[in-house]
C-alpha positions in Angstrom: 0.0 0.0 0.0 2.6 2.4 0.8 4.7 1.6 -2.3 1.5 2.4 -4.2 0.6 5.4 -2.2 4.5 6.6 -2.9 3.9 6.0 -6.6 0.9 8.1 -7.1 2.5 10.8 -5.0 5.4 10.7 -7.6 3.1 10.7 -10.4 1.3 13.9 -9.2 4.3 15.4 -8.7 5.4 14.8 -12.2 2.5 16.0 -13.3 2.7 19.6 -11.4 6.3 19.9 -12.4 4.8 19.9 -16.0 2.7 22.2 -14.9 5.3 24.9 -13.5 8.0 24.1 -16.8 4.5 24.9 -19.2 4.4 29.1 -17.3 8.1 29.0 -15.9 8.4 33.0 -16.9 5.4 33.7 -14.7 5.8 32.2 -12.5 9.9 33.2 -11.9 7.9 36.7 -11.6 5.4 35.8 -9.2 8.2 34.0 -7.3 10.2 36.6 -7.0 7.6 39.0 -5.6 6.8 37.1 -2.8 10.2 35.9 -2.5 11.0 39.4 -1.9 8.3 39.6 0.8 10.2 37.0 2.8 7.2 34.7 1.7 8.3 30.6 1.4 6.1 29.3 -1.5 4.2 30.1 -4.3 0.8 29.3 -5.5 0.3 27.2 -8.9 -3.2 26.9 -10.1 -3.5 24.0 -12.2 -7.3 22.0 -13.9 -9.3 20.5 -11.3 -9.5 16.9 -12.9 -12.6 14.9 -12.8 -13.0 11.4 -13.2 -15.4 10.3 -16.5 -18.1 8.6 -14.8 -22.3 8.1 -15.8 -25.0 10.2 -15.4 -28.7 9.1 -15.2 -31.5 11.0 -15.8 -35.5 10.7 -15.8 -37.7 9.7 -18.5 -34.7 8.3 -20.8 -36.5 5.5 -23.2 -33.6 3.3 -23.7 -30.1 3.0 -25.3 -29.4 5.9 -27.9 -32.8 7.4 -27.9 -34.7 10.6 -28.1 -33.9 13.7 -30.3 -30.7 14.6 -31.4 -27.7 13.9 -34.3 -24.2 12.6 -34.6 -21.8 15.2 -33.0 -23.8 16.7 -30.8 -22.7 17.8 -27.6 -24.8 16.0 -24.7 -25.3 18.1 -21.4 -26.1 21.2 -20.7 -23.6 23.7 -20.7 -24.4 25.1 -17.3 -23.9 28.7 -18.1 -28.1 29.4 -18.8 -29.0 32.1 -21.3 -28.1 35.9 -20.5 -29.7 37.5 -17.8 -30.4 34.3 -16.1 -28.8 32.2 -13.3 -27.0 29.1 -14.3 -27.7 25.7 -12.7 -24.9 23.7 -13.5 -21.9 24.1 -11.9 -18.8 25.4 -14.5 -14.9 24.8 -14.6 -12.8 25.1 -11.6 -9.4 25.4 -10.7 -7.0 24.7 -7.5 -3.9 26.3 -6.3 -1.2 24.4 -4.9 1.8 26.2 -3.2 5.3 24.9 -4.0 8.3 26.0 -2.1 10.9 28.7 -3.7 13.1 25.6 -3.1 11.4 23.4 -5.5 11.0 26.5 -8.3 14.6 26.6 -7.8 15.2 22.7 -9.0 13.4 23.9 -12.0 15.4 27.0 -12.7 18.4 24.9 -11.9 17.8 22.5 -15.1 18.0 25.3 -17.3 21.0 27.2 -16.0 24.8 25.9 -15.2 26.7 27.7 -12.2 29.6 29.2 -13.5 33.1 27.9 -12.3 34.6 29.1 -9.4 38.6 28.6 -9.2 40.0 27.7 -6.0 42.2 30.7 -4.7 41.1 30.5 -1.5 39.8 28.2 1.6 37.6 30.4 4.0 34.4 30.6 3.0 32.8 28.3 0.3 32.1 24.4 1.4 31.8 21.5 0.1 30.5 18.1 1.6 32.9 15.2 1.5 31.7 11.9 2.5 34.3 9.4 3.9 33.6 5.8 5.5 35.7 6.5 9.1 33.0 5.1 11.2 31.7 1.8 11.9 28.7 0.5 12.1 26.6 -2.9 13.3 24.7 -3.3 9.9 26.2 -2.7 6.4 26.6 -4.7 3.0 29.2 -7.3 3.2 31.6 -5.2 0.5 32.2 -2.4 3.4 32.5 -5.2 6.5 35.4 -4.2 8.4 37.7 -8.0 9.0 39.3 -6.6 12.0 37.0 -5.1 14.1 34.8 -8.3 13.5 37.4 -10.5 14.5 37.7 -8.5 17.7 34.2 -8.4 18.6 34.3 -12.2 17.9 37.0 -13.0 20.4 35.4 -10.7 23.1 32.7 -12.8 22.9 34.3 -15.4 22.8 36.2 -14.8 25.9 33.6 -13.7 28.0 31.4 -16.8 27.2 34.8 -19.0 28.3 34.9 -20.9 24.8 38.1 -19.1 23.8 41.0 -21.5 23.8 44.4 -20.6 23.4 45.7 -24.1 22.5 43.3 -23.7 19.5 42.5 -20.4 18.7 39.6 -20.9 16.3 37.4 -17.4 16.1 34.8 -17.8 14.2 32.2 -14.5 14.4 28.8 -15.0 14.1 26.4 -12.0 13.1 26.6 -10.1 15.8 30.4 -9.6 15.7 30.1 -8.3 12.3 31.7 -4.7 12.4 31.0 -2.6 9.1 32.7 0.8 7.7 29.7 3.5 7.7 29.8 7.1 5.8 30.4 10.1 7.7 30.2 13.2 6.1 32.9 16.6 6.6 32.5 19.8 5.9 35.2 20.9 4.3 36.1 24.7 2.6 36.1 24.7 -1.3 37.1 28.7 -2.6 36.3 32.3 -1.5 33.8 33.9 -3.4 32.1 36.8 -3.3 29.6 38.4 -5.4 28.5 42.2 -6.3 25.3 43.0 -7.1 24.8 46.5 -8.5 21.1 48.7 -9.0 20.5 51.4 -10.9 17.5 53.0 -8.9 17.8 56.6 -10.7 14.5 58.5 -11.6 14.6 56.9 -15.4 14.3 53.6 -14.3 10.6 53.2 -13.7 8.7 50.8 -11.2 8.2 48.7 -14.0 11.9 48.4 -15.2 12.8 47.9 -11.4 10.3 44.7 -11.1 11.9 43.1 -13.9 15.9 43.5 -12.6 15.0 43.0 -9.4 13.0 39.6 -10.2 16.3 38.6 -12.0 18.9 39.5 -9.1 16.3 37.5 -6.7 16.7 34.1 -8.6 20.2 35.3 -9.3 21.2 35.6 -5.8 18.9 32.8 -4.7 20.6 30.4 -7.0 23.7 31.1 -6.4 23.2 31.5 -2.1 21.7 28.0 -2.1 24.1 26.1 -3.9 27.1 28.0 -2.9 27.2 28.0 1.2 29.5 30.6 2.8 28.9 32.7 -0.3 29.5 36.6 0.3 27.4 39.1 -1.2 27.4 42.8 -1.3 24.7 44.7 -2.2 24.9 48.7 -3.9 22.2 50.8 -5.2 22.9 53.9 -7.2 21.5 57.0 -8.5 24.1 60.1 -8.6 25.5 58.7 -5.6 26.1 54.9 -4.8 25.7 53.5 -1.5 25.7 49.5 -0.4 22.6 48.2 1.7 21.6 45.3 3.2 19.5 42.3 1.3 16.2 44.0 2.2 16.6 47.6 1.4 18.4 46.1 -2.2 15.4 44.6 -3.3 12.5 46.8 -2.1 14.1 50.8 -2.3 12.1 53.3 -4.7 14.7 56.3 -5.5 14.7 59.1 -8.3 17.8 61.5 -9.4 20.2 61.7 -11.9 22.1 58.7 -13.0 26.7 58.1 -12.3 27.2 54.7 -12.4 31.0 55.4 -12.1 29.4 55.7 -8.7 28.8 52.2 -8.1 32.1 51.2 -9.9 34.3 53.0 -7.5 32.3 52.1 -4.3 32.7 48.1 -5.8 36.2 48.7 -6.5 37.0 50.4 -2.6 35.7 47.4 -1.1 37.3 45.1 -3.1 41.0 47.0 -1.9 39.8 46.7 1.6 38.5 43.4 2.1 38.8 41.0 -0.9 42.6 40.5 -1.7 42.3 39.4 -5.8 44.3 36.5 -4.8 42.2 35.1 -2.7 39.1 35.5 -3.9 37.0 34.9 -6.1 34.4 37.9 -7.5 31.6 38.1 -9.9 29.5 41.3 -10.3 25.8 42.1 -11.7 25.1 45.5 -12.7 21.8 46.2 -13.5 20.3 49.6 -15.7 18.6 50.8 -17.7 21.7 52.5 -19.8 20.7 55.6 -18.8 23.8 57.7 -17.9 25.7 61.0 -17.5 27.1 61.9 -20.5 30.9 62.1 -19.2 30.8 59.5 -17.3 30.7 56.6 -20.1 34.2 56.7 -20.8 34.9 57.0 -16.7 33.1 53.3 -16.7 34.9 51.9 -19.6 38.4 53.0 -18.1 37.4 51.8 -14.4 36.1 48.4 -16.0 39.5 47.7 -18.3 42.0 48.7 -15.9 40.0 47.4 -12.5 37.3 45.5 -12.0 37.7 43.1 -15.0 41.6 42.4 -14.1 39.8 41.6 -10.4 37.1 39.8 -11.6 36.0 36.3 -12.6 32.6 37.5 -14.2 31.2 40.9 -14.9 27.4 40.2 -16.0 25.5 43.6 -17.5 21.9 43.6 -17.8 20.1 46.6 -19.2 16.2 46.9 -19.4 14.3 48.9 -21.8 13.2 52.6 -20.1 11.1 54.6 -22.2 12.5 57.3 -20.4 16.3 56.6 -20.3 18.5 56.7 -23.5 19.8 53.2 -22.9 22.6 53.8 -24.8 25.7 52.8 -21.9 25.3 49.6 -23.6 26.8 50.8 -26.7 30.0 52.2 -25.2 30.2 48.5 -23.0 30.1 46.5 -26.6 33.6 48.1 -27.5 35.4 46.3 -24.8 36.8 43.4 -26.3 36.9 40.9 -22.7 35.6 37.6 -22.8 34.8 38.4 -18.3 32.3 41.1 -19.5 28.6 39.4 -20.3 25.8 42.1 -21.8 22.2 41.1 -21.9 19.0 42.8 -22.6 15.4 42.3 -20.9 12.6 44.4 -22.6 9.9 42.0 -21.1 9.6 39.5 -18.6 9.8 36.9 -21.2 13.4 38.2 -21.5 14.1 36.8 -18.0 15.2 33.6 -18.2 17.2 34.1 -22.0 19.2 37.1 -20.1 19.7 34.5 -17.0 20.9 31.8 -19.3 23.1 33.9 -21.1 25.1 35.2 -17.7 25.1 31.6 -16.4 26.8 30.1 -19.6 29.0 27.4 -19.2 32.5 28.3 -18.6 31.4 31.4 -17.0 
């Protein structure tokens, strides 16, 4: 019973997994939102599914009788003529919540985690599984001969059957002694990772739903299966400042727009706290290419002589602004530096194709 019980839960969950692939950009959106709001889970309404079963009514004559021709749709419809109350009941829906977690798994089969070289051992783990302990039960490959031979001749010993003229041991199952897995923790690299928001007055609320939906999953990806991960958070207008997780994800600014700002904040805290040897550092700007005028080739210099030579990855994203000029992009495309990553989101279909294209492999 339980096997089959097991089964069916398997099969349901197959069958809502299909579900969440079949609107994956929504619901990465509505994810995001309420991941945002320190909410858990998210709410996937799938097709009630009824069983086929018979109906029988008054008055029927027999077998294929009464008025009627081939193709015709038996039933009433249930939705009675305008104006007028129904009296059949009509399609319904449920909602299931699934954790961020399992969303996750399925943003997970469509993106790769970019390497991370090993300059470092603080911070980053890794789980390493060796068999150092011993156990009473076990398969006979991992029995461990020598500490079943001692339990044996304890035994034996204690029950006065040991002789020492003719020292045959020969264990029985509850000498047998096996090898069992015990896992470490052990550090794996130093890595830390910049994220960086343009929150000027040109990037509406709408622009700022759709970067910050992809710096959640972003940071959410990359937090979960990277433990001891650092992150630093910097929002920027004229002026760049870095702020906790919370204020990152949920501040509404205006003002003008210096994203050398954010570069030279990113690049001071590298020089005090993250030797380049070390560690290792990726960075996400987000924008919507909407900058002072004299400050494009102030970014290009700061990204060529500094943050790229620090960097592992530096991932751009710009969204589409009606009201900014978007054209920082254009100055990023003439650096020639296979670290540097540009993307483009006009629309929250855009999402996923921008995420894909930061997390290629290699990266």
């Amino acid at each position: 019973m339980n096997d089959k019980i097991k089964q069916d839960f398997e099969r349901f969950r197959s069958i809502l997994r299909g579900k969440v692939r079949e609107n994956l950009q929504e619901h990465i959106i509505r994810g995001a939102i309420r991941g945002m709001q320190g909410k858990k889970v998210v709410s996937i309404p799938l097709p009630q599914i009824d069983l086929p079963h018979f109906r029988y009514g008054d008055g029927q004559g027999g077998v294929g009788q009464g008025e009627g021709e081939e193709g015709d749709i038996l039933g009433q419809d249930g939705k009675g003529r305008p104006g007028e109350v129904g009296d059949q009941p009509g399609e319904h829906e449920i909602e299931l919540d699934i954790t961020l977690d399992e969303l996750l798994d399925e943003l997970t089969e469509e993106l790769q985690l970019p390497y991370i070289e090993s300059k470092g051992k603080k911070n980053i783990i890794q789980e390493i599984n060796r068999y150092t302990g011993i156990s009473r039960a076990g398969p006979e490959s991992l029995r461990h001969n020598k500490r079943t031979y001692k339990e044996a001749l304890k035994r034996s010993i204690a029950a006065g059957q040991y002789n020492p003229d003719n020292p045959i041991i020969i264990p029985v199952r509850e000498d047998k002694r096996y090898r069992s897995k015990r896992t470490y923790i052990q550090p794996l690299a130093n890595a830390v990772i910049f994220y960086m928001m343009d929150v000027s007055g040109s990037m509406g609320d709408e622009q700022k739903e759709l970067v910050r939906a992809e710096s959640f999953w972003i940071d959410a990806w990359l937090s979960r299966n990277y433990k001891g991960l650092e992150s630093r958070y910097i929002i920027h207008d004229a002026k760049a400042r870095e702020v906790d997780r919370q204020t990152f994800f949920t501040t509404r600014e205006s003002g003008g727009t210096i994203i050398s700002s954010a570069y030279e904040l990113c690049q001071s805290i590298i020089e005090s706290e993250y030797p380049v040897s070390d560690w290792n550092m990726y960075a996400f700007q987000f924008t919507d290419g909407d900058n002072y005028p004299d400050d494009d080739d102030v970014c290009v210099g700061m990204l060529k002589e500094k943050l790229l030579p620090s960097m592992n990855m530096f991932g751009y994203t710009q969204v589409k602004s009606e009201y900014g000029s978007g054209r920082f992009i254009e100055a990023l495309e003439a650096i020639e530096n296979d670290k540097l990553t540009l993307t483009m989101i006009e629309d929250e279909d855009d999402i996923m194709d921008s995420i894909k294209e930061l997390f290629q492999p290699g990266r």
